[in-house]
KOLTOR-901013 format. One line per field, with one value per residue (C-alpha): residue number from 1; residue in three letters; x, z, y. Coordinates in steps of 0.5 Angstrom, whole numbers. Example, Ala and Ser with C-alpha at 12.3 -4.5 7.8 and 13.67 -1.06 7.14 Angstrom:
// residues 2
k c(1:2)
r c(Ala:Ser)
x c(25:27)
z c(16:14)
y c(-9:-2)
//
This chain:
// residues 692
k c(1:2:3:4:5:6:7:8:9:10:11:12:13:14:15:16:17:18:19:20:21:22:23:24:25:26:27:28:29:30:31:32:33:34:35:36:37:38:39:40:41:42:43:44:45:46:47:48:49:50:51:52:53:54:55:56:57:58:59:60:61:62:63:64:65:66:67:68:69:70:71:72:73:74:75:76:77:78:79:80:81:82:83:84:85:86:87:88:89:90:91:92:93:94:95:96:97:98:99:100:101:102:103:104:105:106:107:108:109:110:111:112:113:114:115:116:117:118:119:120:121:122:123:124:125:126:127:128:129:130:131:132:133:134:135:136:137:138:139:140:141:142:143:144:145:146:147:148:149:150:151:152:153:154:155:156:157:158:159:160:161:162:163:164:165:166:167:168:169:170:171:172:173:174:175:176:177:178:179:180:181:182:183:184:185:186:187:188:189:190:191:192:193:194:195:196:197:198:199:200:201:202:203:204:205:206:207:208:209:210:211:212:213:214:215:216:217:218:219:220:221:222:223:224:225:226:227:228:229:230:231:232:233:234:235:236:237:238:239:240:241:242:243:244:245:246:247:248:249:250:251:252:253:254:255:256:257:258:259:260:261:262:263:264:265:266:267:268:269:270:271:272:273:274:275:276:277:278:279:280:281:282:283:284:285:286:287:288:289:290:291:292:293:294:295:296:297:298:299:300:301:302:303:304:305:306:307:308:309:310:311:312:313:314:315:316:317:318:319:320:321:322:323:324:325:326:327:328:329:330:331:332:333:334:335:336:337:338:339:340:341:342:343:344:345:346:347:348:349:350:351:352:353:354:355:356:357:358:359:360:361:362:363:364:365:366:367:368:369:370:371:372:373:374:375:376:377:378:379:380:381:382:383:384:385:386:387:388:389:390:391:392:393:394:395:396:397:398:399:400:401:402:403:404:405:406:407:408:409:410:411:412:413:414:415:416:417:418:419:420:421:422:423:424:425:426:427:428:429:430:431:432:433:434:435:436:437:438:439:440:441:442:443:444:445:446:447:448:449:450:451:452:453:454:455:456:457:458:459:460:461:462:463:464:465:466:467:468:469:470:471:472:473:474:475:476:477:478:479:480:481:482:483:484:485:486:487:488:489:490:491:492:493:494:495:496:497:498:499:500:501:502:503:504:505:506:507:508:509:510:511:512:513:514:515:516:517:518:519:520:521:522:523:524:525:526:527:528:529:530:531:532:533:534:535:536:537:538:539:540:541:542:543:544:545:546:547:548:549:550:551:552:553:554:555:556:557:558:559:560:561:562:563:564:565:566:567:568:569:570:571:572:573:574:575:576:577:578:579:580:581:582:583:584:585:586:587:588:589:590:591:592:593:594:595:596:597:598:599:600:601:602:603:604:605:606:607:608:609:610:611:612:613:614:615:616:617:618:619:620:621:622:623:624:625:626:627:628:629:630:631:632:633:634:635:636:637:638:639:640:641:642:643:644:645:646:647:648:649:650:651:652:653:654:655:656:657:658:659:660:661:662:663:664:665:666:667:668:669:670:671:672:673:674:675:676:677:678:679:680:681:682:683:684:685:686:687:688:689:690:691:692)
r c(Unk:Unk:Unk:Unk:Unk:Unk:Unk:Unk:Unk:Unk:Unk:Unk:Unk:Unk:Unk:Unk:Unk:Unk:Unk:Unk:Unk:Unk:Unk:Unk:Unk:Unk:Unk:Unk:Unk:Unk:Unk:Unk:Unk:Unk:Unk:Unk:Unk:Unk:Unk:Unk:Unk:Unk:Unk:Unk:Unk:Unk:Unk:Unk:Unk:Unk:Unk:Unk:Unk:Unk:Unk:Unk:Unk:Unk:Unk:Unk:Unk:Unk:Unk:Unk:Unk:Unk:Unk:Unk:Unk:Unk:Unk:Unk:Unk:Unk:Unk:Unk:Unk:Unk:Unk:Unk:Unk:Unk:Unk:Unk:Unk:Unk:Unk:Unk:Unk:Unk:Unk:Unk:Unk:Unk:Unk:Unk:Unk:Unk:Unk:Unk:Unk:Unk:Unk:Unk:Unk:Unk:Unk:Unk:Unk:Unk:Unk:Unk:Unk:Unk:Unk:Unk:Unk:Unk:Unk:Unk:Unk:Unk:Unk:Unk:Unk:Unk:Unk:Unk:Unk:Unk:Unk:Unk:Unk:Unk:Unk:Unk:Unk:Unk:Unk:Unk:Unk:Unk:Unk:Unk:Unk:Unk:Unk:Unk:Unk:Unk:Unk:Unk:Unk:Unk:Unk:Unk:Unk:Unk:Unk:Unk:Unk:Unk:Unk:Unk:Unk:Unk:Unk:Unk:Unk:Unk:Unk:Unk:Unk:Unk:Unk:Unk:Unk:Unk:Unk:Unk:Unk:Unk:Unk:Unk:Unk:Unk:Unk:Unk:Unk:Unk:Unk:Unk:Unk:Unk:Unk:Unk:Unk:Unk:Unk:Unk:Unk:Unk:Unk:Unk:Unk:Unk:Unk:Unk:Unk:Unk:Unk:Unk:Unk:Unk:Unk:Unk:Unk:Unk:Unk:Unk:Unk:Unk:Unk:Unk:Unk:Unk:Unk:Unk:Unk:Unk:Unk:Unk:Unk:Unk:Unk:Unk:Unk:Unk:Unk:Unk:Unk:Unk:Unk:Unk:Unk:Unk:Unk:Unk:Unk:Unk:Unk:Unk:Unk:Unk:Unk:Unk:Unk:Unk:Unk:Unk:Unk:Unk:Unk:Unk:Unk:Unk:Unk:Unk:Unk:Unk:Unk:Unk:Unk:Unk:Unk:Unk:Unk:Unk:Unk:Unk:Unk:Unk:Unk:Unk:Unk:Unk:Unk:Unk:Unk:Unk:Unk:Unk:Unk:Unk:Unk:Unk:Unk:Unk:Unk:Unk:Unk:Unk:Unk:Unk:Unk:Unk:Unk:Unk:Unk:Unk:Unk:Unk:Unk:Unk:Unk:Unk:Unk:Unk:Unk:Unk:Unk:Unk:Unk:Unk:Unk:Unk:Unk:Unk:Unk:Unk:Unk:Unk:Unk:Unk:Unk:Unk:Unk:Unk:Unk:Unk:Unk:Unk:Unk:Unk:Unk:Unk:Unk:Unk:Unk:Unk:Unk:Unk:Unk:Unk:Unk:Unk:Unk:Unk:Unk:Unk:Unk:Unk:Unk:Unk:Unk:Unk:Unk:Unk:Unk:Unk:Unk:Unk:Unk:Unk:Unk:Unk:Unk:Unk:Unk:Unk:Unk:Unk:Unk:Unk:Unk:Unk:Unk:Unk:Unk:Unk:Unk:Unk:Unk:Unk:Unk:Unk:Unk:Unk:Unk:Unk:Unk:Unk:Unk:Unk:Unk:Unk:Unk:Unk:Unk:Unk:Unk:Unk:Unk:Unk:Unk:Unk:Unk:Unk:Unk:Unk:Unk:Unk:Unk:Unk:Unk:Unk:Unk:Unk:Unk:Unk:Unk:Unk:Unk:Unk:Unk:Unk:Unk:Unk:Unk:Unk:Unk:Unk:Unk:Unk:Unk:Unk:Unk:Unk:Unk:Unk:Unk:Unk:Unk:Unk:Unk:Unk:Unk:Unk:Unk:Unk:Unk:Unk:Unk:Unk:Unk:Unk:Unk:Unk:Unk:Unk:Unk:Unk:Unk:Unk:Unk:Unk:Unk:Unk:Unk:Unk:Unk:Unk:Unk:Unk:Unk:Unk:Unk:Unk:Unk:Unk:Unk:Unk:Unk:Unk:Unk:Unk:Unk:Unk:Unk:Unk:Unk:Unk:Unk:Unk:Unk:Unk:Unk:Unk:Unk:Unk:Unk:Unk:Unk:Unk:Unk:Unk:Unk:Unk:Unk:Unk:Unk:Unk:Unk:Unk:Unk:Unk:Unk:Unk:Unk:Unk:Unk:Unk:Unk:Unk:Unk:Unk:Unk:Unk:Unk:Unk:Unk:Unk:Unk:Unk:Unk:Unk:Unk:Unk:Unk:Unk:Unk:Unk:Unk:Unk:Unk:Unk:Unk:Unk:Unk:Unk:Unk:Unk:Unk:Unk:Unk:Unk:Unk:Unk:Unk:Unk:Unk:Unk:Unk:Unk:Unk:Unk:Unk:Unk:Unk:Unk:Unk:Unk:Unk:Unk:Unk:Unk:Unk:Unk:Unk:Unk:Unk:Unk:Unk:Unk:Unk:Unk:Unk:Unk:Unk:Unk:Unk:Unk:Unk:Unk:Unk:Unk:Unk:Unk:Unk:Unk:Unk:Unk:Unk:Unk:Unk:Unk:Unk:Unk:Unk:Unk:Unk:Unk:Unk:Unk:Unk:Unk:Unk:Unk:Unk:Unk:Unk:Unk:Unk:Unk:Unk:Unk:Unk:Unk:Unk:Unk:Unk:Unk:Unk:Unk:Unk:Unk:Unk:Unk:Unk:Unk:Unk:Unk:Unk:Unk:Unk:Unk:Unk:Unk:Unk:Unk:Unk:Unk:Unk:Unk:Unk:Unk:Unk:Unk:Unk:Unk:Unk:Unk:Unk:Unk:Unk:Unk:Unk:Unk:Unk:Unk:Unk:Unk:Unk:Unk:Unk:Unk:Unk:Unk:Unk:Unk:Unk:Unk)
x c(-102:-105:-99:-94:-96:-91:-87:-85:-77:-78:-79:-72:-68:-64:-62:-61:-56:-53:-52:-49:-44:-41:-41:-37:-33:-31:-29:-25:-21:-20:-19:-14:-11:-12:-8:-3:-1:-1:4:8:8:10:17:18:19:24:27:28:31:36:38:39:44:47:46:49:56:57:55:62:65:65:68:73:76:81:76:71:76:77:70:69:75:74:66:62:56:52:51:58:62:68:73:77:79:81:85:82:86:88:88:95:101:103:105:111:110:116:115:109:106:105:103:98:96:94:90:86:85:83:78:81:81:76:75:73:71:77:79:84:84:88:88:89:91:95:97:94:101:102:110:111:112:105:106:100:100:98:96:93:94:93:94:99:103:111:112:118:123:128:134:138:139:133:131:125:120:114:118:118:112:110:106:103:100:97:95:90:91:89:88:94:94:102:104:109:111:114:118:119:126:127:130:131:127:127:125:118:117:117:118:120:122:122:118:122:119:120:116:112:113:107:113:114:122:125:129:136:139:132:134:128:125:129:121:118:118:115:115:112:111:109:106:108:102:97:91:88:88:89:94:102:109:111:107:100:97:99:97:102:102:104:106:107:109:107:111:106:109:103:102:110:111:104:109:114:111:112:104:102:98:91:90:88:88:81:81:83:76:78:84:84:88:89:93:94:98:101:104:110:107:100:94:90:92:93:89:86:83:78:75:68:64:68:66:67:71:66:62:59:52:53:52:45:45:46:40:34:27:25:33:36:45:47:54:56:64:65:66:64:57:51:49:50:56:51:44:42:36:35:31:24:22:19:14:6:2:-5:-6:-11:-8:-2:-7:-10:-2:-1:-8:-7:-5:2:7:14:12:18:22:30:33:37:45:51:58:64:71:76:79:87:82:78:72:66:60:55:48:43:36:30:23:16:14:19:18:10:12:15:10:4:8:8:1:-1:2:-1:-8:-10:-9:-13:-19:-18:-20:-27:-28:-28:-32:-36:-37:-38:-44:-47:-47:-50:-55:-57:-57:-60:-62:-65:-70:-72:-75:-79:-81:-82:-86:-91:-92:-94:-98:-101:-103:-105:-110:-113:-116:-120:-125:-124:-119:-121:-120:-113:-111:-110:-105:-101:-96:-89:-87:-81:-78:-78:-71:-67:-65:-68:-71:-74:-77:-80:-82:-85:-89:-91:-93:-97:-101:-103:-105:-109:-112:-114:-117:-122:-122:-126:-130:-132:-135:-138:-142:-143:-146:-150:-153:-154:-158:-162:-164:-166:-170:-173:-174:-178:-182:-184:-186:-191:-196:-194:-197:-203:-204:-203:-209:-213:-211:-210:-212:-206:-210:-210:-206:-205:-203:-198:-194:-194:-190:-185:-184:-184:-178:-174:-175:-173:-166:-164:-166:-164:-156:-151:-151:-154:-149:-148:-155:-156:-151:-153:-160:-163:-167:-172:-172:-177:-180:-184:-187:-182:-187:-193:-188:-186:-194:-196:-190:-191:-199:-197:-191:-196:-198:-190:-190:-187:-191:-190:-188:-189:-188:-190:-192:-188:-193:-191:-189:-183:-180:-174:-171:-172:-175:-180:-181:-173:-174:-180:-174:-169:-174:-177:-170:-168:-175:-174:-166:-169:-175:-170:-165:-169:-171:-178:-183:-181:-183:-179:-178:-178:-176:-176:-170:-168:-160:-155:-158:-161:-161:-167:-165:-170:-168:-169:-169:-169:-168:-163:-155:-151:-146:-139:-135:-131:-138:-140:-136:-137:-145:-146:-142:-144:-144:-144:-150:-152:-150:-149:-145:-152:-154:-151:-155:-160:-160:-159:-154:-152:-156:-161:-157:-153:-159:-161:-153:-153:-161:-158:-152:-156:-161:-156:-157:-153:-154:-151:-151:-149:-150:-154:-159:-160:-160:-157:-159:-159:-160:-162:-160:-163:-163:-170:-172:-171)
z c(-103:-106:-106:-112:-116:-117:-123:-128:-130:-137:-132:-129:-135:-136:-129:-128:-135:-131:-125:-129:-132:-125:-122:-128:-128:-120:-121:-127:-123:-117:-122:-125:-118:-117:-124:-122:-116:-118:-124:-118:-114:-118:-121:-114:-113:-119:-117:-111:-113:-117:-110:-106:-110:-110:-103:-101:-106:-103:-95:-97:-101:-95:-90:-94:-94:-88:-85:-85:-82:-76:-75:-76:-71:-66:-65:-61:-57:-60:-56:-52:-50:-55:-50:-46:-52:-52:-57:-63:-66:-74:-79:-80:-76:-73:-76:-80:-74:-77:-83:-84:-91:-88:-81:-85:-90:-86:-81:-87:-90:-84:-81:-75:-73:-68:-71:-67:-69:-70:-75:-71:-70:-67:-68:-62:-64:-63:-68:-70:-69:-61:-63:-66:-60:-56:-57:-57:-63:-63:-69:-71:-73:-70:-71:-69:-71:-69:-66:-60:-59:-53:-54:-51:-44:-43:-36:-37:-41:-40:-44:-50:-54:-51:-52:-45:-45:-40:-41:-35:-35:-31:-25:-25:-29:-33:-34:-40:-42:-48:-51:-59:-61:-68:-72:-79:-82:-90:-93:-96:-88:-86:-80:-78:-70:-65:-59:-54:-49:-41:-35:-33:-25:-26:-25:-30:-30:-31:-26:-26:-30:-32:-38:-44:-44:-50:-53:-53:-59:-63:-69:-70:-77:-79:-86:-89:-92:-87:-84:-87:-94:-93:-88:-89:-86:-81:-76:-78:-75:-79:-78:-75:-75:-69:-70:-62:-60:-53:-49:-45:-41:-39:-46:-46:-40:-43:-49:-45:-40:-44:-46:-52:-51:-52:-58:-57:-50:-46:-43:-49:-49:-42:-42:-43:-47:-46:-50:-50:-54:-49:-52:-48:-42:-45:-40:-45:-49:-56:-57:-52:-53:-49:-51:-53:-59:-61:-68:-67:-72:-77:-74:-77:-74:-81:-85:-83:-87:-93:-92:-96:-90:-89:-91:-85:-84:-79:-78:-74:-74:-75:-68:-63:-62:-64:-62:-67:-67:-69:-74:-76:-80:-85:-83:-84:-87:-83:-86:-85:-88:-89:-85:-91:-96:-94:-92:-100:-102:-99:-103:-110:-114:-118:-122:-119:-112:-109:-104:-106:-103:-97:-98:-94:-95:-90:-90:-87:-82:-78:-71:-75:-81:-80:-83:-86:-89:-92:-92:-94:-92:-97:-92:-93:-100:-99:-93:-98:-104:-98:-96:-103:-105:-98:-102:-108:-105:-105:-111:-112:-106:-110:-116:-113:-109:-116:-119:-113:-113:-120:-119:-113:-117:-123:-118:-113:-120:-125:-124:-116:-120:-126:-121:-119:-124:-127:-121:-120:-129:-127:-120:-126:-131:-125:-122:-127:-127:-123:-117:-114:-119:-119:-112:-112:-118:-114:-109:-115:-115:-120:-119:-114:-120:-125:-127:-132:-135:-139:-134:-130:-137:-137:-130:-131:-137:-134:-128:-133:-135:-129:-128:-132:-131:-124:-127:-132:-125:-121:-127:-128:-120:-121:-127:-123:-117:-121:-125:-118:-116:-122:-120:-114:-117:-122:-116:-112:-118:-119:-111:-112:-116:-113:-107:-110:-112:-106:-103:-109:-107:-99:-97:-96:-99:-105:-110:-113:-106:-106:-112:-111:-105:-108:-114:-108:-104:-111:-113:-105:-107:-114:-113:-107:-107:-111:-116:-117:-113:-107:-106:-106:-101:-96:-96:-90:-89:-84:-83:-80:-80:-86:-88:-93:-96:-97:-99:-106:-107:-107:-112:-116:-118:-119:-123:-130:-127:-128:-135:-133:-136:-133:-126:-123:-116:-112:-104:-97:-93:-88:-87:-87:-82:-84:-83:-88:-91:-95:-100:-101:-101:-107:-111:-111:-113:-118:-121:-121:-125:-130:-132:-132:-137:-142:-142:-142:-148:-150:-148:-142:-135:-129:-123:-117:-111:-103:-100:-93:-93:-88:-80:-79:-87:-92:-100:-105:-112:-118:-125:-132:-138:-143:-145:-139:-136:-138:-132:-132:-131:-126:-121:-124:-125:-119:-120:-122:-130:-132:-136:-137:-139:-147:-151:-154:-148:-148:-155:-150:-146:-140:-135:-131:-124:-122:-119:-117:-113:-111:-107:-104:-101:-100:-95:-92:-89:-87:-93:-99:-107:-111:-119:-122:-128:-127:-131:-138:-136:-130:-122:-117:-110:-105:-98:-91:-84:-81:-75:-68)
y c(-156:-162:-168:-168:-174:-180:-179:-185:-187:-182:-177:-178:-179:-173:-172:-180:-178:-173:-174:-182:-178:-174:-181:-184:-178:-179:-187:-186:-182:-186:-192:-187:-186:-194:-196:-191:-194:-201:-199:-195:-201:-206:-200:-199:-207:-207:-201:-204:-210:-206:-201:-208:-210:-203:-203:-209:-208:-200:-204:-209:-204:-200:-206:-208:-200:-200:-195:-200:-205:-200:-200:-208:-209:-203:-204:-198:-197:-191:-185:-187:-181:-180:-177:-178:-182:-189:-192:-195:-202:-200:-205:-204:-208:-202:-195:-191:-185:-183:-181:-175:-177:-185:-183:-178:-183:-189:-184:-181:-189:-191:-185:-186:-179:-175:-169:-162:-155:-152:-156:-160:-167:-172:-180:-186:-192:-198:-204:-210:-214:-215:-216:-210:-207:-206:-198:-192:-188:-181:-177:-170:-164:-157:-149:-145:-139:-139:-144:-144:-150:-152:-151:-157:-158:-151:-154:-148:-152:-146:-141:-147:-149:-157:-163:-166:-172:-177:-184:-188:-196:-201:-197:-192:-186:-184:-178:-175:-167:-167:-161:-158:-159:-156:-159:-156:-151:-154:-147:-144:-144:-150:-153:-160:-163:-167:-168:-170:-174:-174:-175:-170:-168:-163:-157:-152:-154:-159:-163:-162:-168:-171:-175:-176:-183:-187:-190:-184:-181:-176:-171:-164:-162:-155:-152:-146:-144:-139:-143:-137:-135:-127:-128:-128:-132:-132:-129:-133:-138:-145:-153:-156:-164:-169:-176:-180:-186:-186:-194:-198:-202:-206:-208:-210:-213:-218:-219:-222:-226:-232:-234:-232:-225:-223:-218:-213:-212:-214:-208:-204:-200:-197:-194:-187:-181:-174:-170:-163:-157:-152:-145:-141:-138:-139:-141:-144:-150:-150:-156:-161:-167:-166:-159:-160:-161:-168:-171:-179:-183:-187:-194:-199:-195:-190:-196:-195:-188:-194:-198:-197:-197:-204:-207:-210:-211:-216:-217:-223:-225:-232:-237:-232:-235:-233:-227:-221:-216:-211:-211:-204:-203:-198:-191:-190:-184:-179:-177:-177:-183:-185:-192:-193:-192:-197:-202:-201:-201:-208:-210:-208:-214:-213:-217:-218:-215:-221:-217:-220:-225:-225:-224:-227:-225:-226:-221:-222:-218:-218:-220:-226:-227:-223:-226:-219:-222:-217:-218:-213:-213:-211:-206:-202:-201:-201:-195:-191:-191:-190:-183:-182:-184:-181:-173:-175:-177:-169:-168:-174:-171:-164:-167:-171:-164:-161:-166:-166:-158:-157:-163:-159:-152:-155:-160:-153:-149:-152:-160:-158:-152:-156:-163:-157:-154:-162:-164:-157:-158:-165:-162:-158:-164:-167:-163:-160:-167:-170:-168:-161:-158:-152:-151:-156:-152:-145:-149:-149:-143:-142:-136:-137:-140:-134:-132:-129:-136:-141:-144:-137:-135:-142:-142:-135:-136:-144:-138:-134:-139:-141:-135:-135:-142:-139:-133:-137:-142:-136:-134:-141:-141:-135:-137:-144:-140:-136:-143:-145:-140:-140:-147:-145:-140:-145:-150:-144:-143:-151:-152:-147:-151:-157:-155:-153:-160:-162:-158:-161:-168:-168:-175:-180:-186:-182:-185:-178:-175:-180:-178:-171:-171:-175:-169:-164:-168:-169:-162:-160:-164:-163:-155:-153:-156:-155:-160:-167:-171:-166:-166:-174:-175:-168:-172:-172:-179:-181:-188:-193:-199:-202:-209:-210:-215:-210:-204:-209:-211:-203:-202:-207:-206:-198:-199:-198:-192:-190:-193:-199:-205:-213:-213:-219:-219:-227:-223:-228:-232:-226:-220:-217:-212:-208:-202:-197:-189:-191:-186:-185:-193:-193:-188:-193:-199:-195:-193:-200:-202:-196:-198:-205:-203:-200:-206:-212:-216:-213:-217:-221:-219:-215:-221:-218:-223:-223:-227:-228:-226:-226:-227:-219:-218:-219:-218:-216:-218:-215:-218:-217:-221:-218:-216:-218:-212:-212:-215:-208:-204:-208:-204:-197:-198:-195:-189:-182:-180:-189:-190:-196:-202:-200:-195:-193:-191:-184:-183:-183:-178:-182:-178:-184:-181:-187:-192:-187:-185:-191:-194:-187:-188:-196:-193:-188:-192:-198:-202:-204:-205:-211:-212:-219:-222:-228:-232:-230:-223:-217:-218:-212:-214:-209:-212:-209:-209:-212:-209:-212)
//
């Protein structure tokens, strides 16, 4: 297959259009998505100012509830163990134990209470005031059904329902049992008594004459109504709810020692509280402060869930130093960014994108002023806009892959075949031009592209076509052979009488001997090859040695001979040796001579001139007056078909073919051939080699 020929821009117009338009279509909807984004980010700023100014009036709000005072007083270490229970200091002087609505209240303000999986709860704490007494509360509540009191001055205490309860303190462990002493039943069920507090022996009796503790004091209450909504009184399990004020002596003994006691105690978070509820005669506890599965009271870690991701809380209480109370940051989300995109967020220009300002404000607590300061950070906000932009990235990459398919459906299908076709049509126009297209156009083949659609049916009739083009193609080579051998017919018939004539002239020395070898070896080349221009450059020629200066002496007197008048030669002092075939060389200076003759001005003489060239080369120039060639001919003069020098030549029948023959005879025998205008008319100069 010959090679596809360069096509213009033109050419190219409609896929250029095409395949613009796509292009146009995948940035605008990246410039959509980026537009979007910008305008996202510069809401997601103001939104966010908005939410920090919340944040931060729900972070005070909280603090300054007594269950944020608990948390603020009564600093935790996350992930640290929540039984046995240590007592948690209340915002309050001390606890109303005795009234069960109080008690209840003030546990529920606070949130103080650790919470199990059987609904029950308890709460240990102390007051906020060492003068009250310096006592340990114990208050919850549990389930329990028909609840069985002492009877006073019953040694058995396994027989009743009982609170056992134990306290470790600076290295000694006290231990109390206290029994349920019914005191009234107020109707509808409900239960009230006391617990009656005495030192527990680890017997299941009570020592003859033991006597209850006078500080110890407790309260049992019990609800009429079943835990259970199906149940019924008496026999379903009910909630009880215990109020105890368990005496510490080590806490009384710092009370009255004369110097002004510390507050709450330092070694507050290492004593340790168990209590537990036992049934008559039951193994298992009803309640027990121990079982598993505690949840803590609030800390001031669950403000963390407050924070927003990026907003830093940093509580500090005012003349402890500089070290922190506590810095909580607020979660980042945990889901799947694109580093990419949040590097692209971070980069988009957008009005506002000003994280808040931070904010300082003081609470004041019964322990001193804590300073809480709130702070926010961008990458916060650009983190949760890069998740979000992250999710919504595949839909804008489904969008491009369905530009980026549809493209390629349409490229594959219809663009990819009409190039083809483009570029074979071109191969088409192309080749049925120049040298050779008969051969070069049976390389040409569409046929692949045939189809049922426009462009198949187009694709088949251009194939067609071609077809056909091929057939005539064929038909013309045929003709052209048959003209060939008809040539060669006609070349066989001219020898024949050519060869008489040499019998009738066999002399060398005769002039006319000379000539008809000449016919005879033009007639060998234009009749024995298949076409002027082929046989020229199939020529086999056989160069020698000749004298230049005589060869152009003899051409030069017989020129009249060939009808060419006034050719003037002036013969070198010396001979010329050069390399050359003489009679193909007599052709050339006779074609020469005769396309000078036709283009000269009538009258005036033909020059012909011996120069010595190049080291290794001799010139012969050839010299008529007349009409100087066009620089565009110039170098076309020599072609074959350029007839001479003049639009009137083809009125002439000239064909173009002598300065053909002489350049190509020129090249074989090592020469060259050269045309100028020069001197009121045109030069050819003919260069050859001289012989060593």
């Amino acid at each position: 297959m010959s090679p596809m020929p360069r096509l213009g821009l033109a050419s190219f117009r409609r896929r250029i259009l095409f395949r613009g338009v796509f292009l146009l279509l995948a940035i605008a909807t990246i410039a959509l998505a980026l537009v979007l984004l910008k305008e996202e980010k510069e809401r997601s700023y103001q939104n966010y100012r908005q939410g920090f100014g919340r944040t931060q009036a729900e972070v005070l709000a909280r603090l300054r509830h007594p269950a944020g005072l608990l948390a603020l007083i009564n600093p935790t270490v996350h992930g640290e163990d929540v039984t046995p229970l240590r007592p948690l200091m209340l915002p309050y002087g001390a606890l109303d134990f005795d009234d069960q609505n109080k008690a209840q209240q003030a546990v529920e303000m606070t949130g103080c209470s650790v919470r199990y999986p059987d609904d029950s709860s308890i709460c240990v704490a102390i007051g906020n005031n060492p003068y009250a007494g310096g006592f340990i509360y114990l208050v919850g509540h549990f389930a329990v059904g028909e609840l069985v009191a002492r009877e006073r001055g019953e040694l058995d205490l396994d027989a009743v329902h009982r609170a056992v309860i134990s306290l470790s303190i600076r290295g000694e462990t006290l231990k109390w049992v206290a029994p349920f002493e019914a005191l009234s039943d107020s109707g509808a069920g409900l239960v009230r008594g006391r617990l009656t507090g005495f030192e527990d022996t680890g017997e299941p009796t009570l020592a003859s004459g033991a006597r209850p503790l006078r500080d110890f004091r407790g309260w049992l209450w019990q609800s009429g109504r079943c835990v259970e909504a199906a149940a019924t009184p008496p026999g379903c399990a009910r909630r009880a709810f215990f109020s105890i004020r368990l005496p510490v002596e080590a806490f009384r003994e710092a009370l009255f020692s004369g110097i002004r006691p510390v507050w709450p105690p330092e070694d507050l978070g290492s004593i340790r509280v168990h209590m537990q509820m036992l049934a008559p005669g039951g193994v298992k506890p009803l309640f027990d402060s121990n079982a598993p599965g505690p949840v803590p009271p609030p800390s001031l870690d669950d403000l963390r869930k407050t924070l927003l991701p990026g907003e830093t809380l940093r509580i500090q209480r005012l003349g402890a130093g500089k070290q922190p109370l506590l810095v909580l940051k607020g979660e980042e989300e945990a889901e799947l960014d694109s580093p990419l995109i949040a590097r692209l967020i971070r980069r988009l220009p957008a009005q506002g994108a000003v994280a808040p300002s931070p904010t300082r404000d003081v609470i004041a607590t019964p322990l001193g002023r804590y300073e809480v300061a709130l702070s926010g950070d961008a990458r916060g906000i650009e983190s949760r806009l890069s998740v979000v932009a992250t999710r919504v990235s595949w839909y804008v990459g489904a969008m491009l892959a369905a530009i980026a398919l549809a493209w390629l459906v349409i490229e594959i299908g219809l663009i990819r075949r009409i190039t083809v076709l483009t570029k074979r049509a071109a191969a088409v126009s192309s080749n049925v031009q120049g040298t050779k297209a008969d051969q070069r156009i049976g390389q040409i083949d569409v046929s692949d592209l045939r189809g049922s659609d426009e462009l198949g049916i187009l694709a088949g009739g251009l194939a067609d076509l071609l077809q056909r083009v091929k057939d005539d193609v064929q038909r013309e080579e045929r003709r052209a052979q048959q003209e060939r051998d008809m040539l060669q017919a006609v070349g066989h018939e001219i020898l024949s009488p050519l060869q008489s004539l040499m019998v009738l002239h066999p002399k060398p020395d005769d002039e006319g001997h000379r000539y008809v070898q000449r016919m005879q070896q033009a007639v060998k080349v234009l009749y024995g090859q298949a076409s002027p221009s082929e046989a020229l450059q199939a020529a086999n020629l056989e160069v020698g040695t000749i004298d230049l200066d005589q060869f152009l002496h003899h051409v030069a007197s017989n020129a009249h001979f060939a009808g060419i008048e006034g050719v003037r030669y002036q013969r070198a002092t010396s001979p010329v040796i050069v390399r050359a075939d003489e009679f193909s060389l007599e052709d050339v200076v006779t074609h020469i001579l005769r396309n000078a003759d036709r283009h000269r001005t009538p009258g005036t003489p033909i020059t012909m001139a011996l120069r010595a060239g190049e080291p290794g080369l001799a010139q012969v120039v050839i010299h008529n007056q007349g009409e100087p060639i066009a620089d565009a001919l110039l170098a076309r003069v020599f072609d074959y078909g350029v007839s001479g020098a003049s639009p009137e030549s083809a009125a002439t029948g000239q064909r173009g073919q002598g300065l053909f023959v002489a350049r190509t005879y020129m090249r074989k025998m090592g020469g060259a051939i050269e045309a100028r205008s020069e001197d009121g008319g045109v030069s050819l100069v003919l260069a050859l080699q001289r012989a060593a």
